[in-house]
C-alpha positions in Angstrom: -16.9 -29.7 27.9 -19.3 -30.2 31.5 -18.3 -27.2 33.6 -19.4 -26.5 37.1 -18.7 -22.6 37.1 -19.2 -20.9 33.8 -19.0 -16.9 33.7 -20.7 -15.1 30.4 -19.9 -12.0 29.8 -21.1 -9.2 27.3 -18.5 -7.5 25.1 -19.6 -4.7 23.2 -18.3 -4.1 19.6 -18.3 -0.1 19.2 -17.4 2.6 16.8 -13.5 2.2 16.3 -10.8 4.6 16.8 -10.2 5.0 13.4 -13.5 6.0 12.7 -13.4 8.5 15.6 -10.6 10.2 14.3 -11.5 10.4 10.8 -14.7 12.0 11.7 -12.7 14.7 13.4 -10.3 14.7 11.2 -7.1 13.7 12.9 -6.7 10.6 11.1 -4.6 11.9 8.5 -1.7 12.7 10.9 -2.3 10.8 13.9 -1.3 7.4 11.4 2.0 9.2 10.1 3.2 8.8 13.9 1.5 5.5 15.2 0.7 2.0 14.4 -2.5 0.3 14.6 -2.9 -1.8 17.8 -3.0 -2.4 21.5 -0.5 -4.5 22.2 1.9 -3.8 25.2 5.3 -3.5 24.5 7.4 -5.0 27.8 7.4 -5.9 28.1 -20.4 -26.6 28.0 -23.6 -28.0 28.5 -26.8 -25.4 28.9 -27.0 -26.3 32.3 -23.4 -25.3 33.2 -24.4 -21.6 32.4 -24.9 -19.1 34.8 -28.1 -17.7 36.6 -27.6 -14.7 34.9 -26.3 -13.6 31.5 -26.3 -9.7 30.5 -26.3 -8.4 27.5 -26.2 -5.0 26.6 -27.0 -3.2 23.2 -23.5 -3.5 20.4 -22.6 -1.1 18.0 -20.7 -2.5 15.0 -18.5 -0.2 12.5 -16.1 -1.4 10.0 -13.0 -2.0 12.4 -13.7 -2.9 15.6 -12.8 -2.6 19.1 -14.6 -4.6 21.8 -16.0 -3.3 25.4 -17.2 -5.0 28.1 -18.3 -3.1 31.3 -16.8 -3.8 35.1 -17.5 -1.8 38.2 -14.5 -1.0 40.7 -14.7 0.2 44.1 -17.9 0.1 46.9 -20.6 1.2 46.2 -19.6 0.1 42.2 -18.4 2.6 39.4 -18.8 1.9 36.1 -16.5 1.6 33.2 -16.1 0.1 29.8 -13.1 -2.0 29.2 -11.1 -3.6 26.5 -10.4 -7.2 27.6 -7.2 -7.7 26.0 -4.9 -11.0 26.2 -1.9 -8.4 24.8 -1.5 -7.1 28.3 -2.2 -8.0 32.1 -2.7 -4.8 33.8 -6.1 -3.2 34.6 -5.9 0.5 34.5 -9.3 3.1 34.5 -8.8 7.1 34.3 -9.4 8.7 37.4 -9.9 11.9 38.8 -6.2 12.9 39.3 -5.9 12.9 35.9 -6.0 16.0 34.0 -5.1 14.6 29.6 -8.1 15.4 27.4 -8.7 11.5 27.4 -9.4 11.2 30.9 -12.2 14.1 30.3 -13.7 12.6 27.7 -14.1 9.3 29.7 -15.4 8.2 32.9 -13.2 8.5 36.0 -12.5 6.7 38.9 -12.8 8.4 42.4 -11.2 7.1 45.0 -12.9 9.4 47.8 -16.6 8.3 46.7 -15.2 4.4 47.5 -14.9 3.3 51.0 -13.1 0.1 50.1 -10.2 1.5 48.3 -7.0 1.5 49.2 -3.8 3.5 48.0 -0.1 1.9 47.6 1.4 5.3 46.2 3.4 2.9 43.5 4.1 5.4 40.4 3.2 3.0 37.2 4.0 3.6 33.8 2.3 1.4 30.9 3.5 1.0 27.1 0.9 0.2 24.4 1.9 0.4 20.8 -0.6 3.8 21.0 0.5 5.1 24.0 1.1 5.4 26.8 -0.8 5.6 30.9 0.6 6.7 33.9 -0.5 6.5 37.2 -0.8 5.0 40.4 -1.0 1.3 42.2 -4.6 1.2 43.8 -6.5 -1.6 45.2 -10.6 -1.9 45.6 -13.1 -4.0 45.0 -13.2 -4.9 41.0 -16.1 -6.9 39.8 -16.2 -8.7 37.0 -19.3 -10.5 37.5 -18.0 -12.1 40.4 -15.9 -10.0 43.3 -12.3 -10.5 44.1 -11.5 -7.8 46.7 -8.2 -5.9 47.0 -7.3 -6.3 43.4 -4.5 -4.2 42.2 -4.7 -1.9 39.4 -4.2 1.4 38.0 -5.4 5.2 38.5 -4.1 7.3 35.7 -2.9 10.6 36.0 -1.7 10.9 32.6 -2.8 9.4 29.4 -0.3 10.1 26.1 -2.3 9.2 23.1 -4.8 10.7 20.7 -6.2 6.7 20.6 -7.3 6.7 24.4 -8.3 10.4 24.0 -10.6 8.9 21.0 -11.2 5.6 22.1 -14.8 4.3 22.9 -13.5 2.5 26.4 -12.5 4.1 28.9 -9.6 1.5 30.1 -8.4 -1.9 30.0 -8.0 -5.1 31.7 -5.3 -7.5 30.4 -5.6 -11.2 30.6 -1.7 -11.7 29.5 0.4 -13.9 32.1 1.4 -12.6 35.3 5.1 -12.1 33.5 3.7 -8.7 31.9 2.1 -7.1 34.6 3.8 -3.9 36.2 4.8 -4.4 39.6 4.0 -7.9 40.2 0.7 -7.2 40.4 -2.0 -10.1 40.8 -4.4 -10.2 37.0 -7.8 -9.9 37.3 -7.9 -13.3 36.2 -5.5 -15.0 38.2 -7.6 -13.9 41.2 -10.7 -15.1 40.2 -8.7 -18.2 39.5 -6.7 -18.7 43.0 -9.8 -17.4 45.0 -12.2 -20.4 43.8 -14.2 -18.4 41.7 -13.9 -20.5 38.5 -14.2 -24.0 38.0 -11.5 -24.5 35.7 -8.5 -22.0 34.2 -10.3 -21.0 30.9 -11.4 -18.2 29.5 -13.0 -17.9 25.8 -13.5 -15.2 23.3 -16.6 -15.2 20.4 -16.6 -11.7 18.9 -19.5 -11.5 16.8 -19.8 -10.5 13.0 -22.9 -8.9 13.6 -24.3 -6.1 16.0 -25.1 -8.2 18.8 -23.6 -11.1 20.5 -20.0 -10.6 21.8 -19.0 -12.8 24.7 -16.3 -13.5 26.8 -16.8 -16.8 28.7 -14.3 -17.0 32.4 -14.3 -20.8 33.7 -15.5 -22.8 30.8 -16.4 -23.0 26.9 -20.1 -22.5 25.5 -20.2 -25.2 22.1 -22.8 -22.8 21.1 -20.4 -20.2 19.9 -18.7 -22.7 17.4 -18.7 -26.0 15.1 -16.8 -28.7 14.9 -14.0 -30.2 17.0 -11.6 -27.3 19.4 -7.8 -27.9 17.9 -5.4 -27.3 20.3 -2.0 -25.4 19.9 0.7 -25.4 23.1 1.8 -21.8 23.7 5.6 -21.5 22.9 5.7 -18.6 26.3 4.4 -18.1 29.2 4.3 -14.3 28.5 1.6 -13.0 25.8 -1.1 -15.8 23.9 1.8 -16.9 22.1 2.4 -19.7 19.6 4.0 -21.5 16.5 3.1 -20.6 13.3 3.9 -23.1 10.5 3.0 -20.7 7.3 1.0 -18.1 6.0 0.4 -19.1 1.9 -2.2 -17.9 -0.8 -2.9 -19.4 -3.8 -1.2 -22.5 -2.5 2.4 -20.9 -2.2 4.0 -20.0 1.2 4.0 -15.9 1.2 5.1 -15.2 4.4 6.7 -17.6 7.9 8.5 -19.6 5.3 10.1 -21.7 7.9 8.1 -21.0 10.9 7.9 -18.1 12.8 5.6 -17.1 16.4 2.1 -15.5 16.4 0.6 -13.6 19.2 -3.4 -14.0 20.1 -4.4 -10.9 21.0 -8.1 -9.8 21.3 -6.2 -6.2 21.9 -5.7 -5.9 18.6 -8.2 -4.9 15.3 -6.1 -6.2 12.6 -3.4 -9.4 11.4 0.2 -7.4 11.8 3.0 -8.8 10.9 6.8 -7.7 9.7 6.6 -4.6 7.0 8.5 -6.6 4.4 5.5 -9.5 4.5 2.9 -7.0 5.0 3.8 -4.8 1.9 4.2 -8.5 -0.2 0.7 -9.1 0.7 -0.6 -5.9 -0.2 1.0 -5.7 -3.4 -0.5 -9.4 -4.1 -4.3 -8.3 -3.0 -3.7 -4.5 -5.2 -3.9 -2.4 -1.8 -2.5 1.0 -2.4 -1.5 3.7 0.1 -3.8 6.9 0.3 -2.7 9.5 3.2 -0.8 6.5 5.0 -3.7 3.8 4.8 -3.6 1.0 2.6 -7.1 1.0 0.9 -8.0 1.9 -3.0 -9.0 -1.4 -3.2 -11.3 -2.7 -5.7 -15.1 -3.0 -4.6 -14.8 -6.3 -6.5 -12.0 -7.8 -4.8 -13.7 -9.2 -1.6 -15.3 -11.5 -3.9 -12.8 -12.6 -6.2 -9.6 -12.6 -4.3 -8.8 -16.2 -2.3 -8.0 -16.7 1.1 -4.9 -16.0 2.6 -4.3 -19.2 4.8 -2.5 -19.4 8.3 -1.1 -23.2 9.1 -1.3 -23.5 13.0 0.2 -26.9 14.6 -0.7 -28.8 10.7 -4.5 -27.5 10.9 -5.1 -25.0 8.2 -7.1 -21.6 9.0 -8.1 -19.7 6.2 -8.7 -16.3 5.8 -11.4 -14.9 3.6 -11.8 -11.4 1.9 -14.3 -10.6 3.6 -12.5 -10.8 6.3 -9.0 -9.2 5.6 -10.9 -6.5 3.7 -13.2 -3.9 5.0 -15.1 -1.0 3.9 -16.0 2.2 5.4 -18.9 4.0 5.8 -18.1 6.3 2.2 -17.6 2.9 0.7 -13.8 2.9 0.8 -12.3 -0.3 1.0 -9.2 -1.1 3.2 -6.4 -4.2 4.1 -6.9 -5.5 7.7 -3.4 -6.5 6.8 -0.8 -4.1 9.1 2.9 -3.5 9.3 4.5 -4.4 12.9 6.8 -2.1 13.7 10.2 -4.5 14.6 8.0 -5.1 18.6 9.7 -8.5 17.8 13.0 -7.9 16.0 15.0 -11.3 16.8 12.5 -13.3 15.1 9.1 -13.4 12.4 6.5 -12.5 15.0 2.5 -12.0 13.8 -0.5 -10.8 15.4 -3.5 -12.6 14.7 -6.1 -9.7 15.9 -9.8 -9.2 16.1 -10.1 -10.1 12.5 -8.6 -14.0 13.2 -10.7 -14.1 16.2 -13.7 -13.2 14.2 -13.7 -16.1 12.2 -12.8 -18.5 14.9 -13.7 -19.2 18.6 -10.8 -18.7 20.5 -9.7 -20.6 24.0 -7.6 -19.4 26.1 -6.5 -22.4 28.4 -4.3 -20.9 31.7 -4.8 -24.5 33.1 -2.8 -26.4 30.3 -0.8 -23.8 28.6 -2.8 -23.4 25.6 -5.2 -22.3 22.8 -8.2 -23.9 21.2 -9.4 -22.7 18.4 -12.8 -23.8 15.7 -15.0 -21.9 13.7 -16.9 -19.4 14.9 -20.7 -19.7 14.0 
């Protein structure tokens, strides 16, 4: 991979939302009422990198959620984002709204921006944790590079105890156009129609350690992973989607017996997939529930119990311990595994989350209509 244009940015791996709440201790309730993710419900070579790379200091608890920083508006604002392919919408809190989350985060003023520009376009967005409402703005976003009048979202409400907890303060999808509100133009498709990138890629390495997070816009960094990039063709044009042959452990096929769909979302902490499949694989790894969380797990088990391994287009991707198990910071260990809550009733649907895209270096290839995926280093 030679690119011309290649865009680094930092991603910042912070303390999670379950960690927020427990320290207050909401978690107990809040997890009787919501599942864990942020999914929306709709509906090269070293002289290819940039001049400049930045890097700011990471924070890394046991599950993860992670933040990159844009500016929006002229002169620039700041905010932290989640860059999340389960969406396509980029929406920031903003003065007009009044929801303890929007208080606790920074805000977007429109009056202290002389580039910005109001459409007056109510918007509603639906995560699997909640939900923001708002307004259809448009101002100067930068992500590294500037694409002027891009649209996106002022809340005025913000439903969730997540967002109100959340170490971001927004997010900015890089789903397909088909799941934005509105018909409004992604973030990435304008750097992409405006010439800003030298080819229609974008890559994720999320880091096991403190520091290190990157997402790449324009091109792939084969410093980030080993071997050879497997591609998978997306099955939609919608979310990251793909086929999934089988998920087996131990050699025998546990769950997408006879092929199911799986979602790439960097939106999302943890593998979810269909209740029945989940609960199987809890019972197999001993998982028990305690106050609607599926830990009492063994301190012993992240070395002794095998992989769990996902089949994708006939190359195998296993799953370690390590990685499907975490533990806290009282030493309590806990499944990465998660029910889905029927998002995708007409057929087996999974989400491969942060923890998948741990372990491998993920492509995201708008040019061609598909994923690459190899280990992550």
């Amino acid at each position: 991979w030679q690119w011309l244009s290649l865009l680094r940015l930092p991603i910042y791996q912070v303390k999670s939302i379950r960690e927020n709440l427990r320290e207050k201790g909401l978690l107990k309730n809040f997890l009787k009422e919501h599942p864990y993710d942020m999914i929306q419900n709709q509906g090269s070579q070293k002289s290819a990198l940039p001049r400049k790379v930045f890097h700011q200091p990471l924070r890394n608890y046991f599950d993860m959620v992670y933040v990159g920083n844009i500016t929006i508006g002229t002169p620039p604002q700041h905010f932290s984002v989640v860059f999340d392919t389960g969406s396509a919408d980029l929406w920031v809190p903003s003065i007009y709204c009044h929801s303890m989350a929007c208080v606790t985060h920074n805000i977007f003023d429109p009056f202290q921006s002389n580039t910005f520009q109001y459409a007056a376009v109510p918007i509603q967005l639906e995560y699997g944790s909640g939900k923001v409402s708002g307004y259809l703005s448009y101002d100067t976003v930068r992500v590294m590079w500037t694409p002027r009048a891009q649209g996106f979202c002022i809340s005025s409400l913000e439903e969730s105890v997540v967002f109100e907890n959340a170490a971001f303060d927004g997010m900015l999808g890089l789903g397909f156009p088909a799941l934005s509100i509105q018909g409004v133009t992604p973030v990435f498709d304008n750097l992409k129609t405006r010439g800003f990138l030298d080819q229609s890629v974008f890559a994720f390495y999320l880091s096991k350690n403190e520091e290190g997070s990157v997402v790449i816009f324009g091109g792939v960094d084969q410093r980030y992973y080993r071997g050879e990039l497997k591609w998978v063709p997306l099955t939609k044009r919608q979310y990251w989607q793909i086929n999934l042959d089988r998920i087996t452990w131990k050699g025998y096929v546990i769950a997408c017996k006879f092929g199911c769909q799986a979602i790439v979302d960097t939106g999302s902490s943890l593998l979810l997939g269909p209740d029945t499949a989940v609960n199987n694989i809890q019972k197999l790894i001993g998982a028990k529930y305690f106050h609607n969380e599926v830990k009492d797990l063994s301190s012993g088990a992240v070395d002794t119990l095998p992989d769990f391994v996902f089949t994708i287009n006939n190359v195998q991707y296993p799953v370690p311990a390590h990685a499907y198990i975490r533990k806290d910071s009282d030493g309590f260990c806990f499944s990465n595994f998660k029910g889905l809550r029927n998002y995708f009733s007409h057929e087996e649907t999974w989400v491969l989350g942060d923890v998948f895209i741990r372990l491998y270096f993920t492509v995201f290839d708008r040019g061609q209509n598909r994923i690459g995926l190899a280990t992550a280093v």
